[in-house]
LOLOGU-217151 format. One record per residue (C-alpha): x, y, z; chain; residue number from 1; residue in one letter. Coordinates in Angstrom, 2 decimals, always signed. Layout:
# LOLOGU-217151
       X       Y       Z unit pos code
       X       Y       Z    A NUM    a
...
***
This chain:
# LOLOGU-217151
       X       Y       Z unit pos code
  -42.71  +51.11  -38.04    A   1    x
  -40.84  +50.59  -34.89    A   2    x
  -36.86  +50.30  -35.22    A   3    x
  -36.45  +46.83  -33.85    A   4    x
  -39.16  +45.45  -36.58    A   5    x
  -38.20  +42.44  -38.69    A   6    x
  -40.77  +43.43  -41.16    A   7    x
  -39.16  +45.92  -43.78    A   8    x
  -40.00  +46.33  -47.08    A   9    x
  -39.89  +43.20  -48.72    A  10    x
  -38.49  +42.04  -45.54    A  11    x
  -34.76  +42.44  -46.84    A  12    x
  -31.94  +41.08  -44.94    A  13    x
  -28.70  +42.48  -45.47    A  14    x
  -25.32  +40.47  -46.54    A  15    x
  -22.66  +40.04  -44.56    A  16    x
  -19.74  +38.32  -45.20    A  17    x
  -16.61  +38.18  -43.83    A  18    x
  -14.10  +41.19  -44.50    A  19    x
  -11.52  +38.49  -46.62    A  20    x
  -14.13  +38.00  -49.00    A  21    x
  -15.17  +41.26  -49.87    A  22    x
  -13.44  +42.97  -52.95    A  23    x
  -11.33  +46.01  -52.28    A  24    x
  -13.30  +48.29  -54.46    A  25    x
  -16.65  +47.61  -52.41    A  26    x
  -15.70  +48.99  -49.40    A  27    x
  -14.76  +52.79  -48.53    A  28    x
  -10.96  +52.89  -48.77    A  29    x
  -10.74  +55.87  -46.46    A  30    x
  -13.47  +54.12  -44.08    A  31    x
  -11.67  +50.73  -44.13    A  32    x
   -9.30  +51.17  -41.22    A  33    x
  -12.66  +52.18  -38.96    A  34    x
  -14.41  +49.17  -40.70    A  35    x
  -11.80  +46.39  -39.54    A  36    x
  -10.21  +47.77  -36.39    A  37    x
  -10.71  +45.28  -34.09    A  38    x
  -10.49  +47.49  -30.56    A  39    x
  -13.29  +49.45  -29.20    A  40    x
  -14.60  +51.88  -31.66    A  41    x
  -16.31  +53.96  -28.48    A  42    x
  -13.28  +54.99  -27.62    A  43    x
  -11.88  +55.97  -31.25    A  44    x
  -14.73  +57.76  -31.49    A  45    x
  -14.82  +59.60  -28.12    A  46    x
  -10.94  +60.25  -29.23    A  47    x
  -12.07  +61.38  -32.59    A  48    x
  -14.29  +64.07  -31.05    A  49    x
  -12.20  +64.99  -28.10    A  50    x
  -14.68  +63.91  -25.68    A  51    x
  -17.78  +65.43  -27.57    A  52    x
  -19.84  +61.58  -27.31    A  53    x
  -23.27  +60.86  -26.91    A  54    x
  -25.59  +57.98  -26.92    A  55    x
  -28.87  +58.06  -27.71    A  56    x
  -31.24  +55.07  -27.41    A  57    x
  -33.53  +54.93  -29.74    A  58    x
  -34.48  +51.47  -28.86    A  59    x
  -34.64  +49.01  -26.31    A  60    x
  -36.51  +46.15  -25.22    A  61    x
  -37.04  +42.32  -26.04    A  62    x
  -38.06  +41.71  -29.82    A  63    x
  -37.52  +38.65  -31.83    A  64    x
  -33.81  +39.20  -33.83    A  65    x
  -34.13  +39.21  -37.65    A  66    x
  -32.55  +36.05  -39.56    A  67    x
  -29.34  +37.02  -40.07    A  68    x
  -29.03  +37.93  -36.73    A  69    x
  -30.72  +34.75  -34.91    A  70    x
  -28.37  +32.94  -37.16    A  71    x
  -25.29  +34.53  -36.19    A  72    x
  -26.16  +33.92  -32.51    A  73    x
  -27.87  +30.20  -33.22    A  74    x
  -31.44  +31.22  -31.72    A  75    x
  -34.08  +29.08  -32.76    A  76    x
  -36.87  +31.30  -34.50    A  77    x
  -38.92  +33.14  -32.48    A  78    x
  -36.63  +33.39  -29.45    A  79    x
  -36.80  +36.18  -28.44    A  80    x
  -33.79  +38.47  -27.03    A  81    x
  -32.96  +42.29  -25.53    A  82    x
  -32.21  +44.91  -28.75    A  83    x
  -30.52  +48.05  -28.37    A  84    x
  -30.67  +50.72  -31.06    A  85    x
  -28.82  +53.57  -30.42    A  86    x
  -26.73  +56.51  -32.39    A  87    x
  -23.88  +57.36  -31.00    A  88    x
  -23.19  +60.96  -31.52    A  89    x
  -19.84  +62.61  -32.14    A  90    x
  -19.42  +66.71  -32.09    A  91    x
  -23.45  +66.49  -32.41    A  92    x
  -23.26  +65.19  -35.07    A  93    x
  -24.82  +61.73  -35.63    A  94    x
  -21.67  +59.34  -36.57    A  95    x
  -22.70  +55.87  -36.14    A  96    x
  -25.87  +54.04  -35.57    A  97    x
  -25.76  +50.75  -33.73    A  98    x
  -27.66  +47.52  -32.95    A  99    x
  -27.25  +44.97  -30.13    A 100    x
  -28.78  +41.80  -29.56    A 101    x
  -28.23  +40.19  -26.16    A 102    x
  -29.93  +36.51  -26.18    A 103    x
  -31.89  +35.95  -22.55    A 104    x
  -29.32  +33.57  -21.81    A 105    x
  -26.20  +36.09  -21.70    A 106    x
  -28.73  +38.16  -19.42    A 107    x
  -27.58  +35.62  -16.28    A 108    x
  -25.43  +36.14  -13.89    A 109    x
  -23.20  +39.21  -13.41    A 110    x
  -24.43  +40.01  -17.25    A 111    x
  -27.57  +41.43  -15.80    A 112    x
  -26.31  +44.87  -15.64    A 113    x
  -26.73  +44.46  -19.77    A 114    x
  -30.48  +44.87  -19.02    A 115    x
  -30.08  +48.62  -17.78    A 116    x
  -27.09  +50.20  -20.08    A 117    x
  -28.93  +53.61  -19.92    A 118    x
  -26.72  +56.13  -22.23    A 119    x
  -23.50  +54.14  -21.36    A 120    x
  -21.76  +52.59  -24.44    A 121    x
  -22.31  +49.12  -24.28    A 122    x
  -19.03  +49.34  -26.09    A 123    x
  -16.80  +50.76  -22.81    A 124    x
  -18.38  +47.69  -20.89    A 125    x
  -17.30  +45.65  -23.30    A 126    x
  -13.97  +46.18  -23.65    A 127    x
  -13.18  +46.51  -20.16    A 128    x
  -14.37  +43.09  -19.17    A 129    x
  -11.67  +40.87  -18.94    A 130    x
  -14.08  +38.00  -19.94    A 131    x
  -14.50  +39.49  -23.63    A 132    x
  -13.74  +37.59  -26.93    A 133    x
  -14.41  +39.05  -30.13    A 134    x
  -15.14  +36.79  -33.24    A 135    x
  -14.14  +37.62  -36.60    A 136    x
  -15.69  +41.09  -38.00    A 137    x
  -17.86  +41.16  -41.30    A 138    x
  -19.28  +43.84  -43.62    A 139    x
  -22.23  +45.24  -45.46    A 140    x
  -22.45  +47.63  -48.34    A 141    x
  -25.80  +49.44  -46.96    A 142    x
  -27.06  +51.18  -50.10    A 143    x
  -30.06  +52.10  -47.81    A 144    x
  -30.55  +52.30  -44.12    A 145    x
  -34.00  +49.81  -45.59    A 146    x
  -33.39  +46.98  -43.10    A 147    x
  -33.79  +49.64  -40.18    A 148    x
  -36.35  +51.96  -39.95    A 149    x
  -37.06  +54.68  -42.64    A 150    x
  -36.84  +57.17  -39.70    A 151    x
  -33.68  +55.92  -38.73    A 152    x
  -32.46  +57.35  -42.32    A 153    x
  -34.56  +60.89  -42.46    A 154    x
  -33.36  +61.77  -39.27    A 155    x
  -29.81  +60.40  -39.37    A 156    x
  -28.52  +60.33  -42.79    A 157    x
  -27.72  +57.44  -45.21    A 158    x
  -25.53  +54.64  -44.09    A 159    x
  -22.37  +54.22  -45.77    A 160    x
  -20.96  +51.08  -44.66    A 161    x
  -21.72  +48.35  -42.11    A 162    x
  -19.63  +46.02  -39.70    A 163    x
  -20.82  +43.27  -36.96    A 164    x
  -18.99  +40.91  -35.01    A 165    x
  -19.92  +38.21  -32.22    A 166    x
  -18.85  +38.94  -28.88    A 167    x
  -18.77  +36.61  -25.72    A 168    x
  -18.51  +37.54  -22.19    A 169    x
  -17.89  +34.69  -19.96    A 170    x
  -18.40  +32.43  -23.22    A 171    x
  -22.38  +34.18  -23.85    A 172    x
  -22.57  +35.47  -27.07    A 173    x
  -24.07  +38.84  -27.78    A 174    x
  -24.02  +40.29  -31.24    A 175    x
  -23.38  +44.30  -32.37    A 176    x
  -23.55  +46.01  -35.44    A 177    x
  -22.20  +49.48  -36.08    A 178    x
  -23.62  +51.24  -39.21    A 179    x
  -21.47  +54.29  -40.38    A 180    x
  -23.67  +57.23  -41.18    A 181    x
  -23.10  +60.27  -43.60    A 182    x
  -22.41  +62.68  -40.94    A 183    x
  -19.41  +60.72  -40.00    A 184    x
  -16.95  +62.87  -40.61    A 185    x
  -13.24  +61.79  -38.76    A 186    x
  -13.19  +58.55  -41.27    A 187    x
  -10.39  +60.13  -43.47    A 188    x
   -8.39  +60.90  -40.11    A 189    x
   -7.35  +58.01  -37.62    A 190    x
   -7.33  +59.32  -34.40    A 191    x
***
């Protein structure tokens, strides 16, 4: 089943909810400060492995967004929209896989360049735009990696915990969510 699929076993969704309503005990206390920092996590991760970061897209194309997602962004159903899968690699080792989805109407203008990201972290670009807003950050307890591909998980690891967050450039929305995998080690250090 291809990554960007909406159709998982019984076509779960996961929950997110906003970090001020989730109980202490479910989230990761030593993986809390990764889960709520607010700047770019590309670079506390390229600090984390002293340069050692990698992209790698596993995904990307248009595709319709899953619920959650179209609902986070306010896309009717069935609009469709770019979504970039990638991992994002730290010492080799896989650290964090993420997804992006980029509604056709952010894709105007100067935002075009989203269309070819390549390996870059769409993270860098970003956080250097002066544009950017970020909206408030929520959280998922990921049990299973179930609402992304199964081959996500064999090849990557388990998830441990989950994050998302709105961003706008130039007031467009775009939505990413950063999935913390088992191989990611630096979470009891904060570089």
């Amino acid at each position: 089943m291809p990554p960007h699929s909406q159709h998982t076993p019984a076509n779960r969704q996961l929950h997110w909810r906003s970090f001020r309503r989730t109980p202490l005990f479910a989230t990761n206390n030593a993986l809390r400060p990764w889960l709520l920092d607010r700047g770019s996590l590309t670079e506390r991760l390229i600090r984390a492995s002293k340069g050692r970061f990698e992209v790698k897209i596993l995904f990307q194309g248009m595709g319709v967004p899953r619920l959650s997602e179209r609902r986070a962004l306010e896309l009717p159903a069935r609009q469709r929209a770019l979504i970039r899968e990638v991992v994002l690699f730290g010492n080799q080792q896989p650290w964090v896989y993420a997804r992006s989805i980029i509604p056709m109407k952010t894709l105007t203008g100067r935002l075009r360049k989203l269309r070819k990201l390549d390996n870059r972290p769409l993270g860098a670009l970003l956080f250097s735009d002066p544009g950017m807003a970020r909206g408030p950050i929520e959280i998922s307890n990921l049990p299973m990696l179930e609402p992304w591909s199964s081959s996500v998980r064999s090849t990557y690891g388990s998830p441990l915990q989950g994050r998302r967050s709105l961003f706008w450039l130039d007031g467009k929305p775009l939505l990413v969510s950063e999935v913390f995998l088992t191989g990611f080690t630096p979470y009891n250090k904060i570089p």
